[in-house]
MIKEFI-293573 format. One line per 8 residues: number of its first residue (from 1); their letters; for each residue x, y, z of C-alpha. Coordinates in nm, 3 decimals, decimal comma. Example, Ala and Ser with C-alpha at 12.3 -4.5 7.8 and 13.67 -1.06 7.14 Angstrom:
2
1 = AS = 1,230/-0,450/0,780 ~ 1,367/-0,106/0,714
END
This chain:
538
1 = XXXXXXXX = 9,556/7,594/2,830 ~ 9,330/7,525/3,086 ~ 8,921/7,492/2,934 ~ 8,567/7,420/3,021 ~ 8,532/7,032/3,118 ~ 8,389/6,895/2,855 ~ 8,176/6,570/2,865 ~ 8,119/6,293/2,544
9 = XXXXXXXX = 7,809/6,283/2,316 ~ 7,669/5,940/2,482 ~ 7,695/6,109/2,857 ~ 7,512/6,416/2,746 ~ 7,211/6,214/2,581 ~ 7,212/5,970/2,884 ~ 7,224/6,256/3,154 ~ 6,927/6,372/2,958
17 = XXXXXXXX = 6,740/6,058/2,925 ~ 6,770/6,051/3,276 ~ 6,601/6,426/3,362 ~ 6,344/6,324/3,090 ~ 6,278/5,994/3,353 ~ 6,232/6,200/3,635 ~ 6,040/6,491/3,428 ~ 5,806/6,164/3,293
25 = XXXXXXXX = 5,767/6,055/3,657 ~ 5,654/6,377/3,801 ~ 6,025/6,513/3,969 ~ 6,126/6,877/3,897 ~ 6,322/6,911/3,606 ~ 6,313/7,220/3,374 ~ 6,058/7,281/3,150 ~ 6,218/7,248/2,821
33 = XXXXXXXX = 6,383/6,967/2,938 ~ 6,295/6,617/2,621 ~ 6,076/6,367/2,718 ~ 6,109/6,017/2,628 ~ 5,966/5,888/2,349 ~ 5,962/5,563/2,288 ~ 6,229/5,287/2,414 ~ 6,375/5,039/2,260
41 = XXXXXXXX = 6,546/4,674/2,338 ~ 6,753/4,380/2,201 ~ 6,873/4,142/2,129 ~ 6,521/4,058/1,958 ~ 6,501/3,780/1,865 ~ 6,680/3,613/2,124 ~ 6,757/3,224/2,176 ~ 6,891/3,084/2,438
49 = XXXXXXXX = 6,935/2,702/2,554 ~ 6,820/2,597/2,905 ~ 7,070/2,756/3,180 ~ 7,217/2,982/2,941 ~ 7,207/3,363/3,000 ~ 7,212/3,697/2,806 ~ 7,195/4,084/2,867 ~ 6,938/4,290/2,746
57 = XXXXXXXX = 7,045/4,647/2,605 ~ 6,761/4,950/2,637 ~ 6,762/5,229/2,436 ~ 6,582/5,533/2,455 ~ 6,472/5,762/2,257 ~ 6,364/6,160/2,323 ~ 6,116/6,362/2,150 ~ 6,449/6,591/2,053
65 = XXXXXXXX = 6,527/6,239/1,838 ~ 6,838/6,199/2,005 ~ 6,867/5,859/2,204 ~ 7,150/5,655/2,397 ~ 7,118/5,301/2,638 ~ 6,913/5,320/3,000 ~ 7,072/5,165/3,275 ~ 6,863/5,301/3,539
73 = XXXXXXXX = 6,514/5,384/3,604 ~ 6,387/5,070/3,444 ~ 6,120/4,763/3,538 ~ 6,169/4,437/3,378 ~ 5,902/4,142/3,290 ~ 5,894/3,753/3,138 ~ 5,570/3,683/2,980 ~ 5,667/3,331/3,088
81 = XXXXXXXX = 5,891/3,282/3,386 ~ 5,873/2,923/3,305 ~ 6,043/2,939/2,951 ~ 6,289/3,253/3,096 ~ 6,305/3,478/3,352 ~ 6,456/3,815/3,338 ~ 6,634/3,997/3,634 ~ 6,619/4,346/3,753
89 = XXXXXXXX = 6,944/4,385/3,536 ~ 6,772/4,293/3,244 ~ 6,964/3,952/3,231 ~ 6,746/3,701/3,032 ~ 6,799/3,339/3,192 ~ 6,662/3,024/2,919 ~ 6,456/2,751/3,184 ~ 6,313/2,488/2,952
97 = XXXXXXXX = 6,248/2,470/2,561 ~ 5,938/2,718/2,436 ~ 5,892/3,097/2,340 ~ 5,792/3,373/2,591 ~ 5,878/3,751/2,541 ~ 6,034/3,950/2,798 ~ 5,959/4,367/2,834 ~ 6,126/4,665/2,989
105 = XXXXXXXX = 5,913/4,964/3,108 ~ 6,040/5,347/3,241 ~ 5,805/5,608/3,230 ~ 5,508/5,480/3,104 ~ 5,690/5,356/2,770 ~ 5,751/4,973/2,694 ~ 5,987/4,786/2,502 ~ 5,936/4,333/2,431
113 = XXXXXXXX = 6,146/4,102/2,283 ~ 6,125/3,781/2,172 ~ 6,295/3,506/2,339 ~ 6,329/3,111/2,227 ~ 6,488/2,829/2,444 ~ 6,606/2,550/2,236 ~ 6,549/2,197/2,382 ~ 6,926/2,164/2,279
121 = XXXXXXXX = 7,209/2,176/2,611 ~ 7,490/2,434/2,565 ~ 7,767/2,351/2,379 ~ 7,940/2,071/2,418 ~ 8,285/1,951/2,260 ~ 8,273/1,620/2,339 ~ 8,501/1,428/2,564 ~ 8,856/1,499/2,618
129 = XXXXXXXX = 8,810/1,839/2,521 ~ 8,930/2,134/2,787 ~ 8,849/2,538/2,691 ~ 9,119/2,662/2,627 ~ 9,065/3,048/2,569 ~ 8,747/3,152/2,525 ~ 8,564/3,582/2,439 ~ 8,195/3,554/2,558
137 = XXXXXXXX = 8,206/3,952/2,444 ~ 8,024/4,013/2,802 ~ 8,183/4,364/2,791 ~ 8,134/4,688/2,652 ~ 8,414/4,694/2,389 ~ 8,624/4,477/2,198 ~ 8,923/4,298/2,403 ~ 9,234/4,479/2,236
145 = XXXXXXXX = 9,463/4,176/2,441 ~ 9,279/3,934/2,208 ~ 9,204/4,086/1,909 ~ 9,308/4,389/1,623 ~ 9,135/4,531/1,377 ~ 9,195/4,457/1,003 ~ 9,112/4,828/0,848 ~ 9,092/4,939/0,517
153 = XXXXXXXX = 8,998/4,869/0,123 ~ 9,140/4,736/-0,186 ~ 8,911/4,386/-0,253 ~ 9,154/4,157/0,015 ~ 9,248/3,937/-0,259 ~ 8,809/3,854/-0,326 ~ 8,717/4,144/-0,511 ~ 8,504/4,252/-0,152
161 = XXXXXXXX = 8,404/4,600/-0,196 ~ 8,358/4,732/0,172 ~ 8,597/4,931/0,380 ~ 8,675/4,759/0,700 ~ 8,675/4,997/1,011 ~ 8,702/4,952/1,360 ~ 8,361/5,132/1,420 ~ 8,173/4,867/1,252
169 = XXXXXXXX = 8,229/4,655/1,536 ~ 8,011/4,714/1,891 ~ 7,984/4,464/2,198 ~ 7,692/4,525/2,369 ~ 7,424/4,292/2,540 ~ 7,620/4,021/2,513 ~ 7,714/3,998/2,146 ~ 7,970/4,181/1,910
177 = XXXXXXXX = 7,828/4,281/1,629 ~ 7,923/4,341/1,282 ~ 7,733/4,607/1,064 ~ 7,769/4,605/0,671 ~ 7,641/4,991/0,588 ~ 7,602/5,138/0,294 ~ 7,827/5,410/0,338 ~ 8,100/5,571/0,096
185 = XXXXXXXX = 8,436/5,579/0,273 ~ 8,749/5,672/0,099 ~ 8,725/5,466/-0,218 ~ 8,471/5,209/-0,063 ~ 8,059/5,222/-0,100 ~ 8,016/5,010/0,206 ~ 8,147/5,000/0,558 ~ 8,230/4,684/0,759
193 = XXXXXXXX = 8,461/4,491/0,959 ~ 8,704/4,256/1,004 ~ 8,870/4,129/1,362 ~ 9,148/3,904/1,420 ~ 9,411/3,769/1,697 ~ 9,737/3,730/1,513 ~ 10,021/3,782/1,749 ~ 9,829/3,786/2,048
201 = XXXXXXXX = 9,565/3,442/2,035 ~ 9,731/3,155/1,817 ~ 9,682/2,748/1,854 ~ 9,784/2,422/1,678 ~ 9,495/2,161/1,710 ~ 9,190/2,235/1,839 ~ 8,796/2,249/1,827 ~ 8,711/2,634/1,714
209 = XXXXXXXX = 8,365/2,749/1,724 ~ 8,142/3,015/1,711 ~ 7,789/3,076/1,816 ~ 7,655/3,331/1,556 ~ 7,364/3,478/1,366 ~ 7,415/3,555/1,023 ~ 7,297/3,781/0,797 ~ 7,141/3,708/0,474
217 = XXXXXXXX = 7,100/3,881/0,155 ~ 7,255/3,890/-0,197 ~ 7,623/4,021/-0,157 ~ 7,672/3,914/0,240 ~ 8,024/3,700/0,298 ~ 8,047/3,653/0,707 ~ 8,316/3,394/0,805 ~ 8,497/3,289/1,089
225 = XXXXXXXX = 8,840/3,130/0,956 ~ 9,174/3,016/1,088 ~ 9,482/3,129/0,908 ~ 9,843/3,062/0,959 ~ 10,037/3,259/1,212 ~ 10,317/3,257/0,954 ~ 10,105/3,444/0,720 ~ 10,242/3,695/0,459
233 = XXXXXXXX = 9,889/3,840/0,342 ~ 9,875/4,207/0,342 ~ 10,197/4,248/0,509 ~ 9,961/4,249/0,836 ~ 10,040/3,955/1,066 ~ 10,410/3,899/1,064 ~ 10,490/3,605/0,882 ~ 10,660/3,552/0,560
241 = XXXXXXXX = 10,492/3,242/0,363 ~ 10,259/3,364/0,082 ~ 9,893/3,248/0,070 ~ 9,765/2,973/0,040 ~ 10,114/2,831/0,157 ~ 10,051/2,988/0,510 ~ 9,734/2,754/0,532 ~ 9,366/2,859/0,557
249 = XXXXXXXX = 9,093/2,681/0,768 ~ 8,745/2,815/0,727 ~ 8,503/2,686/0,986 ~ 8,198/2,890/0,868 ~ 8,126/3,107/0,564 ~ 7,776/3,195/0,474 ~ 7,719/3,349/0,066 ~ 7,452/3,543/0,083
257 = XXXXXXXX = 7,126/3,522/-0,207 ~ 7,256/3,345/-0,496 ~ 7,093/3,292/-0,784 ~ 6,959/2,949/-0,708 ~ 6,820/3,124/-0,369 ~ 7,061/2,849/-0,153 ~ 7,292/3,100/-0,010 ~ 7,090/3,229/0,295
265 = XXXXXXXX = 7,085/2,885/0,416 ~ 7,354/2,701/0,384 ~ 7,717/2,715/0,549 ~ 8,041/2,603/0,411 ~ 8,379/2,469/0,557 ~ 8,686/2,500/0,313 ~ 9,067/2,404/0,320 ~ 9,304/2,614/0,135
273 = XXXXXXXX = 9,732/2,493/0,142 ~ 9,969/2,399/-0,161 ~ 9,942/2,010/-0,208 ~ 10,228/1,783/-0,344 ~ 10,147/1,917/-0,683 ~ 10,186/2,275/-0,622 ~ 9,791/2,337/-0,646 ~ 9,494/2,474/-0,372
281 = XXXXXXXX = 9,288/2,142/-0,418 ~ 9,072/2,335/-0,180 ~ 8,854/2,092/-0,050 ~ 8,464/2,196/0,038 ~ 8,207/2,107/0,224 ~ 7,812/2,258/0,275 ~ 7,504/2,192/0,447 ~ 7,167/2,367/0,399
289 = XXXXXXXX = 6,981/2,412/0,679 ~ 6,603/2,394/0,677 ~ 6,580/2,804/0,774 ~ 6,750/3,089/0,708 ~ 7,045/3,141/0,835 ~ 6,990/3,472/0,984 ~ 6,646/3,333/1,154 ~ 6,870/3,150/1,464
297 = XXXXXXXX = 7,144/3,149/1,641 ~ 7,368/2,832/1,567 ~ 7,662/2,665/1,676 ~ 7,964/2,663/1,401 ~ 8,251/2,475/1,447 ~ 8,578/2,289/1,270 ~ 8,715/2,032/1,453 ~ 9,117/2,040/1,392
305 = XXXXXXXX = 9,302/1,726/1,490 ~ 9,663/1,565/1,368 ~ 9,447/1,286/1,174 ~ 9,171/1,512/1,051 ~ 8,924/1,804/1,007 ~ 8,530/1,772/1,072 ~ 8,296/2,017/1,020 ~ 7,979/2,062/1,203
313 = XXXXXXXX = 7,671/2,290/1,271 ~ 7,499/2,252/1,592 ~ 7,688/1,936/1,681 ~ 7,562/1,750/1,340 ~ 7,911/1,686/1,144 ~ 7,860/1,761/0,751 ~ 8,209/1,722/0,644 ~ 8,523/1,527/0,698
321 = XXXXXXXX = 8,839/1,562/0,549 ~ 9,125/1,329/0,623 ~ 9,488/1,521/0,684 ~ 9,745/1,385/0,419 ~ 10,157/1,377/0,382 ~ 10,127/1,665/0,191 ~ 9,909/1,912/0,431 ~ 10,236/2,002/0,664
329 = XXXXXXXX = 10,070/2,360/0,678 ~ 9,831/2,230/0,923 ~ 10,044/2,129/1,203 ~ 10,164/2,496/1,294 ~ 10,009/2,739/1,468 ~ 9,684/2,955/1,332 ~ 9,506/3,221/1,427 ~ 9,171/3,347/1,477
337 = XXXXXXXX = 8,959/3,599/1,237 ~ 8,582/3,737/1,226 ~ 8,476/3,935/0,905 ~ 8,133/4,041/0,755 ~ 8,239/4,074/0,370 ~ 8,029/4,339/0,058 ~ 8,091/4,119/-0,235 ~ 8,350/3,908/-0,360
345 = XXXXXXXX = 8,435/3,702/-0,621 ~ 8,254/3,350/-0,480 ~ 7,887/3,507/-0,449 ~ 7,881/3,811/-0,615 ~ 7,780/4,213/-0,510 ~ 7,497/4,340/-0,347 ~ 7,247/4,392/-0,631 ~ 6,843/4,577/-0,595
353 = XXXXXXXX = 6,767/4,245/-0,373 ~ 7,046/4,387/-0,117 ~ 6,909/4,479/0,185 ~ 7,130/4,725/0,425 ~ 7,174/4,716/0,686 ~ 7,327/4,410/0,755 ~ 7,436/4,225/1,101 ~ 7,672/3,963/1,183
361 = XXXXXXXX = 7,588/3,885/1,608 ~ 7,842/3,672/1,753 ~ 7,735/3,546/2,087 ~ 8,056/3,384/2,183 ~ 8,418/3,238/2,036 ~ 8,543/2,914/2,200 ~ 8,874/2,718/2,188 ~ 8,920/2,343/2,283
369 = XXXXXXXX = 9,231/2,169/2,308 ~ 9,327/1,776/2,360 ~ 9,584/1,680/2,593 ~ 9,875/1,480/2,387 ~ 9,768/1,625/2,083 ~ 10,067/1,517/1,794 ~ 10,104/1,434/1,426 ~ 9,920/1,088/1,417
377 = XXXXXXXX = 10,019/0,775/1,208 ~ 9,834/0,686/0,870 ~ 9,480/0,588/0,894 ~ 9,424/0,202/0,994 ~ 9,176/0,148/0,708 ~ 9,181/0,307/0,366 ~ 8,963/0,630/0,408 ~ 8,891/0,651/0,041
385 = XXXXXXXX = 8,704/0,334/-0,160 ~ 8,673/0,373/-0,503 ~ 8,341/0,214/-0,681 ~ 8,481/-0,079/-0,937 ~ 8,318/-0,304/-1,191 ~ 8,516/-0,609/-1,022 ~ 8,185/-0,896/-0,920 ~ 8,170/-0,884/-0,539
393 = XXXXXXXX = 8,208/-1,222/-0,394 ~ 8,100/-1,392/-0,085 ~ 7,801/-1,161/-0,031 ~ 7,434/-1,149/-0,113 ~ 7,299/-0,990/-0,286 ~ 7,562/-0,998/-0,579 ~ 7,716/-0,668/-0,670 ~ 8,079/-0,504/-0,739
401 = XXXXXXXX = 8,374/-0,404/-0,543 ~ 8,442/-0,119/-0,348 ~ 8,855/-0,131/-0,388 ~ 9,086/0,119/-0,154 ~ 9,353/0,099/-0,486 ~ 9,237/0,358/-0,761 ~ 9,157/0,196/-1,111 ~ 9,389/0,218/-1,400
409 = XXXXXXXX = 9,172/0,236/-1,640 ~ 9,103/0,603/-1,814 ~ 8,855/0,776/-2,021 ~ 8,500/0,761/-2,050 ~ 8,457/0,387/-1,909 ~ 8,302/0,166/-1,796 ~ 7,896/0,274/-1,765 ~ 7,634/0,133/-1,557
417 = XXXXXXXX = 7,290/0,282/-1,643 ~ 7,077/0,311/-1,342 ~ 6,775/0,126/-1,377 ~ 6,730/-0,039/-1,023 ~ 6,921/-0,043/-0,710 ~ 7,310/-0,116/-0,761 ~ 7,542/-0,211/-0,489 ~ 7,875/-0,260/-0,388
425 = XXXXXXXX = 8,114/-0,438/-0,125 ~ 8,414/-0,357/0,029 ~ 8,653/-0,675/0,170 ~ 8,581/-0,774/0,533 ~ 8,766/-0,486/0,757 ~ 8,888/-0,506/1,106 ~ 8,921/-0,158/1,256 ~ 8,757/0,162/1,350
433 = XXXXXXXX = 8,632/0,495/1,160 ~ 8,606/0,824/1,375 ~ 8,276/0,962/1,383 ~ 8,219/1,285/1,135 ~ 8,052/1,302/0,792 ~ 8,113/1,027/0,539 ~ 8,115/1,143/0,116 ~ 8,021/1,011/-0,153
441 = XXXXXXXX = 8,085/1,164/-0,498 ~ 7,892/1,016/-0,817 ~ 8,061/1,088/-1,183 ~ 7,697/1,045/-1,404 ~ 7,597/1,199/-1,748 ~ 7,382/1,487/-1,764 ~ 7,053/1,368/-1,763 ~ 6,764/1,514/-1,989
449 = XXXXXXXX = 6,565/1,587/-1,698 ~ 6,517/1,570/-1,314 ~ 6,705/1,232/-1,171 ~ 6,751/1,218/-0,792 ~ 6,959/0,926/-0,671 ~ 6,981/0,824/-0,295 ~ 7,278/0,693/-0,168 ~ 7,275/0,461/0,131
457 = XXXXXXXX = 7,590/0,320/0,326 ~ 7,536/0,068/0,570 ~ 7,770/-0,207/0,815 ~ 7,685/-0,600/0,750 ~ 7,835/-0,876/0,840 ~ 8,033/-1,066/0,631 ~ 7,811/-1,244/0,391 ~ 7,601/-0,941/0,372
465 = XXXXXXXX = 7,356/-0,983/0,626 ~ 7,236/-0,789/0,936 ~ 7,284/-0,437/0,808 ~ 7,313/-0,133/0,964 ~ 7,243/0,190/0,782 ~ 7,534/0,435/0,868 ~ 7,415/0,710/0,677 ~ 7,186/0,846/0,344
473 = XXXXXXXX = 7,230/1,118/0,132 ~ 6,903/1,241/-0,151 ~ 7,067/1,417/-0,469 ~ 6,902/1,526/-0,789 ~ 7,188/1,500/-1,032 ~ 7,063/1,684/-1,328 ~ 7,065/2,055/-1,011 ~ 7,417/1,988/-1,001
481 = XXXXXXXX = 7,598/2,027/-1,330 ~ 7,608/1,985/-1,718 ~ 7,819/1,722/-1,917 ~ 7,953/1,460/-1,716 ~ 8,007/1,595/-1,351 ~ 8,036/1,448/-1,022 ~ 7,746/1,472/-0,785 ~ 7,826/1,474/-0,391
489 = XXXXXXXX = 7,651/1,286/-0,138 ~ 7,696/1,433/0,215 ~ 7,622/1,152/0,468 ~ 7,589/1,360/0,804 ~ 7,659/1,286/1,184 ~ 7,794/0,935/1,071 ~ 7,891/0,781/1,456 ~ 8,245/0,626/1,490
497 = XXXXXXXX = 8,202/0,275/1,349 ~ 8,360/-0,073/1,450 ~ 8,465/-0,325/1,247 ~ 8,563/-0,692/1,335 ~ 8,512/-0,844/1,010 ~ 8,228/-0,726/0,882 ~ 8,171/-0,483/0,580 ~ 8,140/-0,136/0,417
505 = XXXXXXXX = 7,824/-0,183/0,183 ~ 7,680/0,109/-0,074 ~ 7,396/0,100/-0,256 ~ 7,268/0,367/-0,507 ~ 6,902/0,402/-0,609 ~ 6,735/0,590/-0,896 ~ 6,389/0,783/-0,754 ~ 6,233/0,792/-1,073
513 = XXXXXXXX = 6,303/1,053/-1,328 ~ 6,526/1,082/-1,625 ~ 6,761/0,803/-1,673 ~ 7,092/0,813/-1,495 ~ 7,429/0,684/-1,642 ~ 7,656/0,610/-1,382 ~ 8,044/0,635/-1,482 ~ 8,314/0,484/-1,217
521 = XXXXXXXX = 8,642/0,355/-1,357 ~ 8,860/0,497/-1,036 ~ 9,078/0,706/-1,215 ~ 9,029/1,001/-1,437 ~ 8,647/0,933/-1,394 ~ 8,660/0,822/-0,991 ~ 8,340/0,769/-0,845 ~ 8,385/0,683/-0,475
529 = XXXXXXXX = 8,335/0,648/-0,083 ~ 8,522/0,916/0,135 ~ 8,558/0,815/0,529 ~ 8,667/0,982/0,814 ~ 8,996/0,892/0,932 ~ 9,039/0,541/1,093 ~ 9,224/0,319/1,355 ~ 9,361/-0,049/1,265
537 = XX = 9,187/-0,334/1,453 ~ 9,408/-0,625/1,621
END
């Protein structure tokens, strides 16, 4: 039956933000007609790099309280044209590295945000790499040909305790965004939610990144992840191989608080598959960045390849792990998901620290592909060298062996207390390591009190002179772990590395402190050098 036309809750409010313009601006309009109150703009804060662009979104706001975005009717101004300048569409253009704000204005009410250009370029993969699907979420909703909502409750296999729902997810001004409420639906105290592009977007190989600001408090989980287009979880995405047989690649997760106060700052890249003996080895890798994550914007990415996986944050590569016979899940096809977790079992629930609500703001999701890309050969050079108490020879100054074979010995053997610098050697190599983050993990004692160590790797020639620091890592060992533990070294944005007879040396350093008691017998007990992966020289 035929009824009054009837028009949405958003075109009311703007047709009246609108009459409330022309009321504010001395037009005829009736009487009891709102007026604006106040207005309202964002992204704020907003960085940009040099060249790169972004849409403002105004809201306002009528003295009825209801509100909805301005399109029209609006004046826009840079502080500092020279930092950014802002169109008459309220697009915000980054010119050169500083901070300016930019304002709108409509009847007599004024909104400013604040805008930073990075000295950094855009993005860029590197060479060889071509885009090869890309959502810049320039729109006004979510792409449905790229992506479909995960919905629902029931912990997804973390103990999370939100409710995932499509509403929970808005593109506007150039970002989608992800809110974490507090709000009970069905059995859930918090709303969120989760996106992903099984059965529409999947790829083998690739570079996958994100440029995203987090959010940060005690119970936040955001992560953008990779899982296997085969997948079984949930009965959701078609496949039929069980996690974490399907294969899991996570390129960013952020754990919000923590007791230790780390979690707003520092990002992690995991692996998660069934090795050779049945088991997740899940392999790890963080970096803590000076600031909070939620402060910036920053560039997240995973670099997949036949030969290996790097992980890196703004271009600076914090962990490499070399692909093995036994990682088959990661030569099929994966796809794409974006989620903004309440609790879980790695960090923990939102406690009285918790502050809702929270915002994930993803600027823009970006897939590179290699021409050619295949399953590669073994690496050229051993990619793991295990620290020995063999006597280097041939090299000044005198120290042990770093061996590619693991030791045979087992148990709680041999020691080396850490009173000065010790060093060790590997054999002259001929070859070359990719560039990407080099490890180095440290089995010690637990040490009565505060003990940082810095580890050092460098190239020399072959008699151990003209060296060439390749990377250095600071660790207290004491912060990380009771009993005898092993302590990881991160050495970051290592370049690719040539070798035509020279030599891998390490050298480990007390700071001062409690006494360290270094344990290293390559087996049960393996203290040791990880590398990226490597070609053979001639």
């Amino acid at each position: 039956m035929a009824g009054p036309s009837r028009r949405s809750p958003h075109h009311a409010l703007a047709a009246a933000v609108a009459a409330a313009l022309t009321a504010c601006a001395g037009g005829a309009g009736p009487a009891e007609a709102p007026t604006l109150a106040s207005l309202a703009i964002g992204p704020s804060p907003l960085t940009l790099a040099p060249g790169e662009t972004r849409a403002l979104l105004v809201t306002g706001t009528l003295s009825d309280g209801s509100s909805a975005p301005l399109t029209a009717g609006l004046t826009f101004e840079s502080a500092d044209p020279a930092v950014a300048t802002v169109g008459a569409g309220g697009v915000v253009t980054g010119v050169a590295a500083g901070a300016t704000t930019v304002s709108a204005a409509a009847a007599g009410r004024r909104a400013t945000a604040e805008v930073t250009v990075s000295g950094a370029a855009a993005h860029d993969p590197g060479p060889g790499w071509t885009l090869a699907w890309s959502d810049e979420f320039d729109g006004t909703a979510v792409d449905p040909s790229s992506w479909t909502f995960d919905l629902g409750s029931g912990g997804w296999g973390n103990g999370e305790s939100q409710w995932y729902r499509a509403e929970n997810a808005v593109v506007a001004g150039g970002l989608l965004t992800i809110t974490a409420k507090v709000e009970p639906f069905g059995d859930a105290p918090y709303t969120s939610a989760r996106l992903q592009t099984s059965r529409k977007r999947a790829f083998t190989y690739g570079t996958f990144a994100v440029r995203a600001r987090l959010p940060g408090t005690q119970g936040m989980w955001p992560a953008f992840w990779l899982l296997g287009a085969n997948s079984a979880s949930f009965d959701l995405y078609g496949g039929d191989v069980a996690w974490p047989g399907c294969g899991e690649i996570d390129a960013m997760e952020l754990i919000g608080g923590l007791a230790d106060g780390s979690g707003d700052f520092t990002t992690h890249g995991t692996l998660h598959y069934l090795d050779a003996t049945g088991r997740n080895p899940g392999p790890s890798y963080a970096l803590r960045l000076p600031r909070r994550l939620s402060e910036d914007f920053h560039v997240y990415e995973v670099v997949w390849t036949p030969r290996s996986f790097t992980w890196k944050v703004d271009g600076l590569a914090y962990g490499t792990k070399v692909v093995t016979a036994d990682m088959e899940e990661f030569s099929k096809p994966m796809f794409i998901l974006l989620n903004l977790a309440v609790g879980g079992a790695w960090g923990g629930w939102p406690d009285a620290s918790t502050v809702f609500p929270q915002r994930y703001e993803i600027d823009w999701v970006r897939v590179y592909q290699q021409d050619g890309a295949a399953p590669g050969d073994a690496p050229g050079l051993p990619t793991a060298w295990h620290l020995s108490s063999v006597a280097s020879s041939g090299v000044a100054p005198a120290g042990e062996a770093l061996s590619s074979a693991p030791g045979t010995v087992s148990g709680f053997q041999p020691l080396k207390v850490l009173a000065a610098p010790a060093t060790w050697w590997s054999a002259p190599l001929t070859g070359t390591y990719d560039a990407g983050a080099w490890s180095v993990g440290l089995f010690t004692t637990s040490p009565a009190g505060a003990a940082p160590v810095r580890v050092e790797a460098w190239k020399t020639a072959a008699d151990g002179s003209a060296a060439v620091r390749l990377g250095a890592a600071e660790v207290d060992v004491r912060a990380t772990g009771g009993g005898n533990h092993r302590s990881w070294f991160t050495l970051t944005g290592v370049p690719a590395t040539a070798f035509a007879g020279e030599r891998i040396k390490l050298t480990v350093t007390p700071l001062g402190g409690a006494e360290v008691t270094l344990i290293y017998n390559g087996n049960d007990f393996d203290s040791l050098v990880t590398t990226p992966w490597s070609a053979a020289g001639p």
